[in-house]
C-alpha positions in Angstrom: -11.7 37.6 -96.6 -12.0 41.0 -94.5 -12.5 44.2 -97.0 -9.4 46.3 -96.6 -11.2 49.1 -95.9 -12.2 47.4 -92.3 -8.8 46.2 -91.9 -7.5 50.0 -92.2 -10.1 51.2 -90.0 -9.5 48.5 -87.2 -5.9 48.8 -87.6 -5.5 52.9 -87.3 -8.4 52.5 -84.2 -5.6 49.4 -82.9 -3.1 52.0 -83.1 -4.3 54.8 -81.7 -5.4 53.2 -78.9 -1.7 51.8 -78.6 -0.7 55.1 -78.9 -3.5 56.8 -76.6 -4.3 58.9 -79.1 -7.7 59.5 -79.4 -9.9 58.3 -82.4 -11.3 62.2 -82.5 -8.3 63.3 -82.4 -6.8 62.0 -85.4 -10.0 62.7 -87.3 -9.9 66.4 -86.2 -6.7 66.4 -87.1 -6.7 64.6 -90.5 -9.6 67.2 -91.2 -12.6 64.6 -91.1 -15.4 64.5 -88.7 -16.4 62.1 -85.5 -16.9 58.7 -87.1 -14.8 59.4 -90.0 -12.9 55.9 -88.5 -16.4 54.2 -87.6 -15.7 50.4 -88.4 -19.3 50.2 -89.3 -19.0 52.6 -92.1 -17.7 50.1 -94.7 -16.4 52.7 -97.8 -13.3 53.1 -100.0 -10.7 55.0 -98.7 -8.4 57.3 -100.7 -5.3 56.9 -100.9 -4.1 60.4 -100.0 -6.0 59.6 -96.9 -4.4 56.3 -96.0 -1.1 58.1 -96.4 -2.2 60.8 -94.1 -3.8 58.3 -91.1 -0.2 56.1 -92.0 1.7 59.6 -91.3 0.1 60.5 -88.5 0.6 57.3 -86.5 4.2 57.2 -87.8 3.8 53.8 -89.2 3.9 52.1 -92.7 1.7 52.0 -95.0 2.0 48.1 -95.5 1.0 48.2 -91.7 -2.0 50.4 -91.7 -3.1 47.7 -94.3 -2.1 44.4 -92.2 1.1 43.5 -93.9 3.5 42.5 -90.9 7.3 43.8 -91.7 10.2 42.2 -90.1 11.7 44.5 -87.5 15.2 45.3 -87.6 17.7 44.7 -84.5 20.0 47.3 -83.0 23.0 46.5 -85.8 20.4 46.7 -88.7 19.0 50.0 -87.7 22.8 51.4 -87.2 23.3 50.1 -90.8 20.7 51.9 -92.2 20.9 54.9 -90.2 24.8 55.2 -92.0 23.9 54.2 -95.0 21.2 57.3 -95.4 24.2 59.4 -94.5 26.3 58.4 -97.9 26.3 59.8 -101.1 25.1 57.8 -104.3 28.8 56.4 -104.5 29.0 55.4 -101.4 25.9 53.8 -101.3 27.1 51.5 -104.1 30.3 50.8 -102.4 29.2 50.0 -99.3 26.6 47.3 -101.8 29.9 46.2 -103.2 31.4 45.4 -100.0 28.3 43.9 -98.2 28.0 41.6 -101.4 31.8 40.4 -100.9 31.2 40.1 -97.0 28.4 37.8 -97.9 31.0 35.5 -100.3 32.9 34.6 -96.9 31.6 31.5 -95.0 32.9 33.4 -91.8 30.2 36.1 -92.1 27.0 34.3 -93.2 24.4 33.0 -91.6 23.1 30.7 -94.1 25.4 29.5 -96.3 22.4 27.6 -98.4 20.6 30.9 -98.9 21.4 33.5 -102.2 21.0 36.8 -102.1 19.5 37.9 -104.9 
């Protein structure tokens, strides 16, 4: 198995390159020094730090440490995007009614599957 530290480094150098943002750049800006990000420099990263090189690239933390999360489409992302706009009441009614919606045949996917 890879050490994580590697896998962070290789992933944040993946990124930025996606990104074309260069590797000094976010080591500059992160307050660390060229070849802070060297993949040959095997060491422990802090947490803070992952946090900060996650920020930075506007990306998860489970991604900056290989964990793959499932994208959501265009209807998911609206969801959400209303959801953060409720109140704590709200929030639990709108649960409420997604839970019923998911009682009726008509509106499931998979009517095999519980939610749990």
């Amino acid at each position: 198995m890879m050490p994580l530290e590697l896998t962070v480094v290789e992933i944040a150098r993946a990124e930025c390159q996606r990104q074309k943002i260069p590797i000094s750049k976010l080591e500059k800006d992160l307050g660390h020094g060229n070849g802070w990000l060297n993949p040959k420099k095997i060491r422990t990263f802090k947490l803070d730090d992952a946090f900060a090189i996650a920020d930075y690239l506007n990306i998860s933390l489970d991604e900056l440490c290989g964990r793959k999360q499932q994208k959501l489409n265009e209807n998911e992302n609206k969801m959400m995007c209303l959801l953060h706009k409720l109140n704590e009441d709200g929030k639990k009614e709108a649960l409420n009614r997604v839970e019923e919606m998911t009682q009726l045949q008509r509106y499931t996917e998979d009517t095999d599957s519980a939610v749990g």
